[in-house]
NUSEVEX-795360 format. One line per field, with one value per residue (C-alpha): residue number from 1; chain; x, y, z. Coordinates in Angstrom, 1 decimal. Layout:
! residues N
i = (NUM, ...)
ch = (A, ...)
X = (X, ...)
Y = (Y, ...)
Z = (Z, ...)
END
This chain:
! residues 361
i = (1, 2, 3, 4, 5, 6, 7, 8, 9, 10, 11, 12, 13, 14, 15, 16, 17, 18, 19, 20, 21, 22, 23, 24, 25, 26, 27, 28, 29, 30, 31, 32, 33, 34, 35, 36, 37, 38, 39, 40, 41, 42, 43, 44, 45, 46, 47, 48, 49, 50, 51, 52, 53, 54, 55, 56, 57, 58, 59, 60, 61, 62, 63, 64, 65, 66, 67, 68, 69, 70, 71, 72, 73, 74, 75, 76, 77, 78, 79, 80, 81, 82, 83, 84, 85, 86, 87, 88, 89, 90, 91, 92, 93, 94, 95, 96, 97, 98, 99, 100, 101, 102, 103, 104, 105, 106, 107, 108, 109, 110, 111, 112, 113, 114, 115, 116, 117, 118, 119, 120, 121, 122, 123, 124, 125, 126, 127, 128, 129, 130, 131, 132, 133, 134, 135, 136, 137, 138, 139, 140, 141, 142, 143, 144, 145, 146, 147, 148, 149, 150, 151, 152, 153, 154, 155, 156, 157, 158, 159, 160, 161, 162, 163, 164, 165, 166, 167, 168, 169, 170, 171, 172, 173, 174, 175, 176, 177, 178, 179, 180, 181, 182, 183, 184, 185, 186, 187, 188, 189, 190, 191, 192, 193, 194, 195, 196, 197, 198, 199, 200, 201, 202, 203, 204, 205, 206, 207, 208, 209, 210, 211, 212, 213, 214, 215, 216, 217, 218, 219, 220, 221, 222, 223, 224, 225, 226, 227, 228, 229, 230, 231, 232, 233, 234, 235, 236, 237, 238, 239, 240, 241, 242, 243, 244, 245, 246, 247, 248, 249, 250, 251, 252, 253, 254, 255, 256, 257, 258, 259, 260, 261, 262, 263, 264, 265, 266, 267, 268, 269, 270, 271, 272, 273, 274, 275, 276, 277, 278, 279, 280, 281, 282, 283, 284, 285, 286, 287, 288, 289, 290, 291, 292, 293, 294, 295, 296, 297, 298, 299, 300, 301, 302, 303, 304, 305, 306, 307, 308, 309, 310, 311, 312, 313, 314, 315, 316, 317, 318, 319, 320, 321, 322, 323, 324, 325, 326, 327, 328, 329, 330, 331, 332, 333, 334, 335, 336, 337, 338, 339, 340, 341, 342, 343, 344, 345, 346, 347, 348, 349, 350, 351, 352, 353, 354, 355, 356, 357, 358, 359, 360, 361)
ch = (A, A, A, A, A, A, A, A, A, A, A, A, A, A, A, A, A, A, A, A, A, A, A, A, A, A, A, A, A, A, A, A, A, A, A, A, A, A, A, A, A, A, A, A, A, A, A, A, A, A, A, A, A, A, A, A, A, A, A, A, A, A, A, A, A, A, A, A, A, A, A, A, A, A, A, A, A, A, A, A, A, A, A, A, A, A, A, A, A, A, A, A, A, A, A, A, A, A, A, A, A, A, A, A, A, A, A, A, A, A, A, A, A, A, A, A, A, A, A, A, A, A, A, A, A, A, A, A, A, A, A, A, A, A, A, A, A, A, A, A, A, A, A, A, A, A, A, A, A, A, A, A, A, A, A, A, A, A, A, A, A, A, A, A, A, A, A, A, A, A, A, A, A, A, A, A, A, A, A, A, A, A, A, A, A, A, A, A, A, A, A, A, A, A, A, A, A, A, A, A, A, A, A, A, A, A, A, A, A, A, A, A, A, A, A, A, A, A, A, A, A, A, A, A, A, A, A, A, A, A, A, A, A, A, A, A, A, A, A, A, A, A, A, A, A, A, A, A, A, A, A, A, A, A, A, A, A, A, A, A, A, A, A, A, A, A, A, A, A, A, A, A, A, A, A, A, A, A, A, A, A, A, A, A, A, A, A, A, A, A, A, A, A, A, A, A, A, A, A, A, A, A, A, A, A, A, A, A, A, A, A, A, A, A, A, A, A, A, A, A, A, A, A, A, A, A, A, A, A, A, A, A, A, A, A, A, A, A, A, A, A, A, A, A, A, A, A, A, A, A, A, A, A, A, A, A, A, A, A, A, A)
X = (41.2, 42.9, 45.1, 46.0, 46.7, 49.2, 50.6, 51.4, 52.3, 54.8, 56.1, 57.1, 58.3, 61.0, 62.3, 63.0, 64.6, 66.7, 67.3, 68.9, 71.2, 72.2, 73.5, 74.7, 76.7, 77.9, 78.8, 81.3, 82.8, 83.7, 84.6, 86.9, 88.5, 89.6, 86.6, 85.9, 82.5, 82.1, 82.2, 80.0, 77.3, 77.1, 76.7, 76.6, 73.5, 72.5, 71.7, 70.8, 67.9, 66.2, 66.4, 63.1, 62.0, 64.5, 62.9, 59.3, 59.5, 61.8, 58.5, 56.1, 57.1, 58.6, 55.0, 53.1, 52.0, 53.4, 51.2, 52.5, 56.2, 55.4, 53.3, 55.9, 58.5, 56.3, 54.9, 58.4, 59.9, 57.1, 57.4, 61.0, 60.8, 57.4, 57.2, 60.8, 62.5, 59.5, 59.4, 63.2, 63.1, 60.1, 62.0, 65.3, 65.8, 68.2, 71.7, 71.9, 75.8, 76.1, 76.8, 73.4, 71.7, 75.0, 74.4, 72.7, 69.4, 70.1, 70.6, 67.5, 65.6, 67.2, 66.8, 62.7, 62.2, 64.3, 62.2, 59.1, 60.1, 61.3, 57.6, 55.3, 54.7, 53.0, 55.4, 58.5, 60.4, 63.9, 65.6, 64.6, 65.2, 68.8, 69.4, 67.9, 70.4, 73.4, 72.5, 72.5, 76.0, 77.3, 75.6, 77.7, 81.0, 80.3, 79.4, 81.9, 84.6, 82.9, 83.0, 87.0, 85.5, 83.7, 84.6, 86.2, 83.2, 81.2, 83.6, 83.2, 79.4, 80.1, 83.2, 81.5, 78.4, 79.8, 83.7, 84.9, 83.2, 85.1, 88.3, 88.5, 89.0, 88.4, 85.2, 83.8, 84.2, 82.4, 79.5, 79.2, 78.7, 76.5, 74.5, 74.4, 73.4, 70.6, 69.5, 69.2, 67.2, 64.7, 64.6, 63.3, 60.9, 59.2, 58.7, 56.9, 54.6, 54.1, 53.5, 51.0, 49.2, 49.1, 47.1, 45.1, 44.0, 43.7, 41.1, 39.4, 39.1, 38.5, 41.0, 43.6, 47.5, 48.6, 46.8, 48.2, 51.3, 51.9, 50.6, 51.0, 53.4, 55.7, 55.4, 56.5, 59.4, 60.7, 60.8, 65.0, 65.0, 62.6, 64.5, 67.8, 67.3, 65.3, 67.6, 70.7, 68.8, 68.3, 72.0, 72.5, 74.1, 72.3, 74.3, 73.6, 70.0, 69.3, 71.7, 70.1, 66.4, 67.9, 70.3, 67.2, 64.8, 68.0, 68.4, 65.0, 64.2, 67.9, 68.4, 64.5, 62.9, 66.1, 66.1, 62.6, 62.5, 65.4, 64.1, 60.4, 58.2, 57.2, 58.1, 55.9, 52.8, 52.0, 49.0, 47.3, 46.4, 50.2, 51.1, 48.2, 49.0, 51.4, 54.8, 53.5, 53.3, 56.8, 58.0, 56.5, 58.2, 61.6, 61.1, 60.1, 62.8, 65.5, 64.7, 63.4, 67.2, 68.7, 67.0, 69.6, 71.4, 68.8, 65.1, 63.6, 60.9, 58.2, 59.6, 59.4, 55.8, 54.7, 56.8, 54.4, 51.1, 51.7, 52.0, 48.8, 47.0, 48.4, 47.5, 43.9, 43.2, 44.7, 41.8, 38.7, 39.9, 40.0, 37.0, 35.0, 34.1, 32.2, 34.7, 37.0, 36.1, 36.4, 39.6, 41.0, 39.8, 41.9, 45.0, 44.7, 44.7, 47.2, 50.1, 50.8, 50.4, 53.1, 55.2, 55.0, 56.1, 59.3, 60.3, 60.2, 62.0, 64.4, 64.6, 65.4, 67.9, 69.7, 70.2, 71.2, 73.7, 74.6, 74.8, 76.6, 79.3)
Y = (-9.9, -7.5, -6.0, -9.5, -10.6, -7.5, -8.4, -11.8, -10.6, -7.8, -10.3, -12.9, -10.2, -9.3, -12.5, -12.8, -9.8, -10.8, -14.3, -12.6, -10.0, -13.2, -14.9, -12.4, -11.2, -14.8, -15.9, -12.9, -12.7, -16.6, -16.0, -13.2, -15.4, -17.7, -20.4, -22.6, -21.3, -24.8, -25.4, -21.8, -22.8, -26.6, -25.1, -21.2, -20.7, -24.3, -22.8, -19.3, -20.8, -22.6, -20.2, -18.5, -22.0, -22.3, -18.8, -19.2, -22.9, -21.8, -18.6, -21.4, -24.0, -21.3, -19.9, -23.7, -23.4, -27.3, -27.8, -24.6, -26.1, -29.3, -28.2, -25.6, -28.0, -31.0, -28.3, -27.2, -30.3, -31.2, -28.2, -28.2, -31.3, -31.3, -27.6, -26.4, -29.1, -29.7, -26.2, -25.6, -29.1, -27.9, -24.6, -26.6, -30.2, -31.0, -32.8, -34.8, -35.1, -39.0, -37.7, -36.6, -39.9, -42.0, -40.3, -36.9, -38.2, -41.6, -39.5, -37.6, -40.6, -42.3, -39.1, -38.7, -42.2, -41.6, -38.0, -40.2, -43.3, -40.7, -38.7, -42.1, -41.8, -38.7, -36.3, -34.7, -34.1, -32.9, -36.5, -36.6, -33.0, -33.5, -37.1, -34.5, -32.2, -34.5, -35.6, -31.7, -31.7, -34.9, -34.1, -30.9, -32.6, -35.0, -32.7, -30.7, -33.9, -34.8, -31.8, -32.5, -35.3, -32.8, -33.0, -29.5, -29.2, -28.9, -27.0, -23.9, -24.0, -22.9, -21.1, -18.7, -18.3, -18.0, -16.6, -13.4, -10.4, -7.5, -7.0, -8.1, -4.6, -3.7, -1.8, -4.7, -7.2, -4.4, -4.1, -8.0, -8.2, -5.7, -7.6, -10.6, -8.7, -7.2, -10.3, -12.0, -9.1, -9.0, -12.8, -12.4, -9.5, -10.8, -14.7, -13.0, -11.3, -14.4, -16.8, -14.6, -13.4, -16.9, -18.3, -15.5, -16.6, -20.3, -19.3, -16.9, -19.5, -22.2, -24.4, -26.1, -24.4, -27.5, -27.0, -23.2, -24.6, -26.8, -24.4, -20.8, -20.4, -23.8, -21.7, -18.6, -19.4, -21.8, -18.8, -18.5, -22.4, -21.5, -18.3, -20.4, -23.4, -21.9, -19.1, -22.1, -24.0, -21.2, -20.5, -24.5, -24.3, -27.7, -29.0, -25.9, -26.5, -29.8, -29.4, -26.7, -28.2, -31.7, -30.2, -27.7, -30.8, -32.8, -29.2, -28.6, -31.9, -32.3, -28.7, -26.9, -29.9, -30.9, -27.2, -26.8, -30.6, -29.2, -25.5, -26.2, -26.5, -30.0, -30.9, -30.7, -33.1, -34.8, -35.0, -37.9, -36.2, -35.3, -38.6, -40.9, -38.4, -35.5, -37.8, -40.4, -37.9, -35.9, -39.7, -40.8, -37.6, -38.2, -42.3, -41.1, -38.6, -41.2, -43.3, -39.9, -38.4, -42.2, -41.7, -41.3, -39.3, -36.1, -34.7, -34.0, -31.4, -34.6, -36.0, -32.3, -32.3, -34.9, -33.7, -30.3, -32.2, -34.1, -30.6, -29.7, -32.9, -32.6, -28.9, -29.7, -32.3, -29.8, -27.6, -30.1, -31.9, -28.5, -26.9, -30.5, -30.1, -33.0, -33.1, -35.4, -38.3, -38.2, -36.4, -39.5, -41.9, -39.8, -39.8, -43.8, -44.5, -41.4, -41.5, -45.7, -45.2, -42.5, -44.2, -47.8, -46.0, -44.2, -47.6, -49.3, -46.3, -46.6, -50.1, -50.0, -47.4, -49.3, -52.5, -49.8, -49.0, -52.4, -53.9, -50.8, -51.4)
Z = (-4.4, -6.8, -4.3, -3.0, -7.3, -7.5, -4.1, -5.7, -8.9, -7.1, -4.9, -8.0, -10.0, -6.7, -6.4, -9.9, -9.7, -6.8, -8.0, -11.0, -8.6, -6.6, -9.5, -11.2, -8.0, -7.2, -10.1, -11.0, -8.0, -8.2, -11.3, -9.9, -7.7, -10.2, -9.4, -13.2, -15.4, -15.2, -11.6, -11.2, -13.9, -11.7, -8.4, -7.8, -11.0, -10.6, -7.0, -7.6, -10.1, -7.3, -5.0, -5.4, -4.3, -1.5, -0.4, -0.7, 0.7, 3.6, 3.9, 3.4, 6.3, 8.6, 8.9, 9.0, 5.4, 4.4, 1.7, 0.0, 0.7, -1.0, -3.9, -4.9, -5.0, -6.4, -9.1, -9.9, -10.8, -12.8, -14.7, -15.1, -17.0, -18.8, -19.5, -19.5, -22.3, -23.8, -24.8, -24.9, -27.4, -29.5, -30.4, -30.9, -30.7, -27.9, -27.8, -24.7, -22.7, -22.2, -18.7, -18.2, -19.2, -17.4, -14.1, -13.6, -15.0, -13.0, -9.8, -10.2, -10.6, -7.3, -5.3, -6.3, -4.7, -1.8, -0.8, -1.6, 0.4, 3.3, 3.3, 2.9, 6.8, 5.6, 7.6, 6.6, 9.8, 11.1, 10.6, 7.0, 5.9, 7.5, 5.7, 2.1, 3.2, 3.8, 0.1, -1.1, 0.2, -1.1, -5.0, -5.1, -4.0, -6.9, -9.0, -8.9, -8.9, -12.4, -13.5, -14.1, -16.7, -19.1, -22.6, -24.5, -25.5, -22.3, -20.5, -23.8, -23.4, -19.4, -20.4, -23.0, -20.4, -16.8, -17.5, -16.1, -18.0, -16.0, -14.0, -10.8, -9.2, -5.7, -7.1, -8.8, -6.5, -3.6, -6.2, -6.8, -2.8, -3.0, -5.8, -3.7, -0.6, -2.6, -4.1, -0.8, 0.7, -2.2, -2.2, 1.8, 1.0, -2.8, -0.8, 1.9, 0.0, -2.5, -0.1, 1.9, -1.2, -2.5, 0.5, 0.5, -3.2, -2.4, 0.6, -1.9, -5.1, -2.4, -2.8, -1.2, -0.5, -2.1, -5.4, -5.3, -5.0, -7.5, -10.0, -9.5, -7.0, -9.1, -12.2, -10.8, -8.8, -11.8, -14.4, -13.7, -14.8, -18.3, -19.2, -18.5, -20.5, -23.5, -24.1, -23.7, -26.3, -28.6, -28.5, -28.7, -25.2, -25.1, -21.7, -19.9, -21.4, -20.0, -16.8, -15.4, -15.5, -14.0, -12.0, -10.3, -9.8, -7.6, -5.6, -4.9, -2.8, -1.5, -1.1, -0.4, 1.4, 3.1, 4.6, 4.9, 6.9, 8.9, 9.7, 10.1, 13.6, 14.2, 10.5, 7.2, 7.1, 3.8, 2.5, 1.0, -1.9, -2.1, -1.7, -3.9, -6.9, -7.1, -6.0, -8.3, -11.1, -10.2, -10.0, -13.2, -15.3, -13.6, -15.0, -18.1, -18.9, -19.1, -22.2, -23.8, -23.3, -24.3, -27.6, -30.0, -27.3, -27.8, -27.1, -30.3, -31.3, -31.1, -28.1, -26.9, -28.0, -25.7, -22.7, -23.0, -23.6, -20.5, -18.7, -20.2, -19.2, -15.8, -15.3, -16.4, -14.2, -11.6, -12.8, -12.5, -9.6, -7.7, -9.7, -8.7, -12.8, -14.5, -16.9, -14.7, -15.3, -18.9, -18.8, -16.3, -19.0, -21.8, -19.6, -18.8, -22.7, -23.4, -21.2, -21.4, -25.2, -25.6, -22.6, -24.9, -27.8, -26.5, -24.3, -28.1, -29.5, -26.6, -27.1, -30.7, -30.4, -27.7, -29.5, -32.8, -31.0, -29.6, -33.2, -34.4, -32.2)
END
């Protein structure tokens, strides 16, 4: 068990590692060739921050492991919401880009029903991942005409954090492909090694892949998106903040389980467990994001507060469900007075702000 716990812990460490390299390489050499921070930070690190998900997903399905596919996304885009902002708001509240709550957070929203609507025959086959990855496709193009749209503002935040940093010299641009070959071969090597030392922990703790998933494995391959985001919000980079946790969560079901759909045997089958709880909860987070960001156009440190107390209450009943504790029920009972307490009280909040701004204007 040890050996298989440094296997895993080796393994995440690589692909952060080669996440970073990709990135890194990527981005400069876009840069180099005269591509917009702007349009890099939107698709080339938007990317590059979900690929340790692409990679262990693509590991996952190639290999008939579906439940580890689906829990690492599910568990990501939980976490990128819940545990990501709420952490990134709790240090520093958070200015939201009208943008974000206009369309981004919209999109996200549309696109977590759509991957749930496509899976509730409990499979994920080719004709899905392809429609998932038709939408990957059609989000960037979009993206990247909005992008023209940004305000001044906007644009800095990218420009200060993705411009050019050294010459374009023949040297440079050799050592950003070398970056970005390197990434890509640790990204193959550190998600073979995760997602065979994380089944090898699920069949020693005895439980399912899917649990492992959406815990471990989500938390692991999301750490690009937390150091991202909380070091944006520290440096009030509060665009590149929120975009990159909203921006991941619409690339990892168009992007992962499009490719994963496409690229897997016989397709990915869903569980009902999957289905009856996990969507509903990735569902409920994207739902609940959108009146939090409409708030007086920000995520503040209360706000930021709940966000990571739902993570908590989600992550325990992880826990007990998987440990079979007695502690469940009681747990289940907490959450049914908890979360449509705190939901009631930012719809109000919302509500009040919108008509503010209604009568304001």
């Amino acid at each position: 068990m040890t050996i298989t716990i440094l296997f895993f812990i080796f393994g995440l460490v690589v692909l952060i590692i080669g996440a970073d390299l990709l990135v890194r390489g990527a981005s400069q050499l876009a840069a180099a060739f005269g591509v917009s921070p702007l349009v890099i930070g939107l698709t080339i690190v938007a990317l590059g921050t979900a690929s340790p998900e692409i990679a262990v997903s693509l590991q996952a399905a190639a290999g008939g492991q579906g439940d580890l596919t689906i829990g690492n996304v599910l568990g990501s885009n939980i976490f990128n919401i819940l545990f990501v902002l709420g952490v990134s708001a709790m240090i520093t509240q958070i200015v939201i880009a009208e943008q974000l709550i206009r369309l981004d957070a919209p999109i996200m929203i549309g696109i977590s029903v759509l991957t749930y609507l496509l899976v509730l025959d409990g499979h994920l086959g080719w004709l899905d991942g392809a429609i998932l990855f038709i939408g990957v496709l059609a989000y960037t193009v979009f993206s990247l005409r909005q992008s023209r749209k940004e305000s001044r503002k906007v644009q800095g935040e990218y420009a200060q954090e993705f411009s050019q940093k050294e010459s374009p010299t023949a040297s440079n641009i050799l050592k950003y492909v070398v970056f970005i070959a390197a990434g890509l071969g640790l990204l193959v090597l550190g998600s073979g090694w995760l997602v065979d030392s994380a089944t090898s922990i699920a069949v020693a703790l005895g439980v399912s892949e899917l649990v492992i998933g959406l815990t471990i494995v989500a938390v692991g391959t999301s750490l690009p998106e937390i150091a991202t985001s909380i070091i944006a919000a520290v440096k009030g980079e509060s665009d590149i903040a929120v975009g990159n946790a909203v921006g991941s969560n619409i690339y990892n079901l168009l992007g992962v389980l499009g490719i994963a759909g496409l690229l897997s045997p016989g397709g990915i089958n869903i569980t009902g467990q999957a289905l009856r709880f996990d969507f509903l909860v990735m569902l409920f987070v994207a739902v609940v994001s959108l009146p939090i960001f409409y708030i007086d156009n920000r995520i503040s440190r209360l706000e930021g507060g709940v966000l990571f107390s739902y993570y908590i209450l989600y992550t325990a009943h992880l826990i007990l469900q998987a440990s079979h504790s007695a502690a469940l029920p009681t747990l289940t009972l907490f959450a049914l007075f908890y979360i449509p307490l705190t939901f009631l009280v930012i719809m109000i909040i919302a509500l009040r702000a919108y008509f503010g701004k209604k009568h304001s204007t």
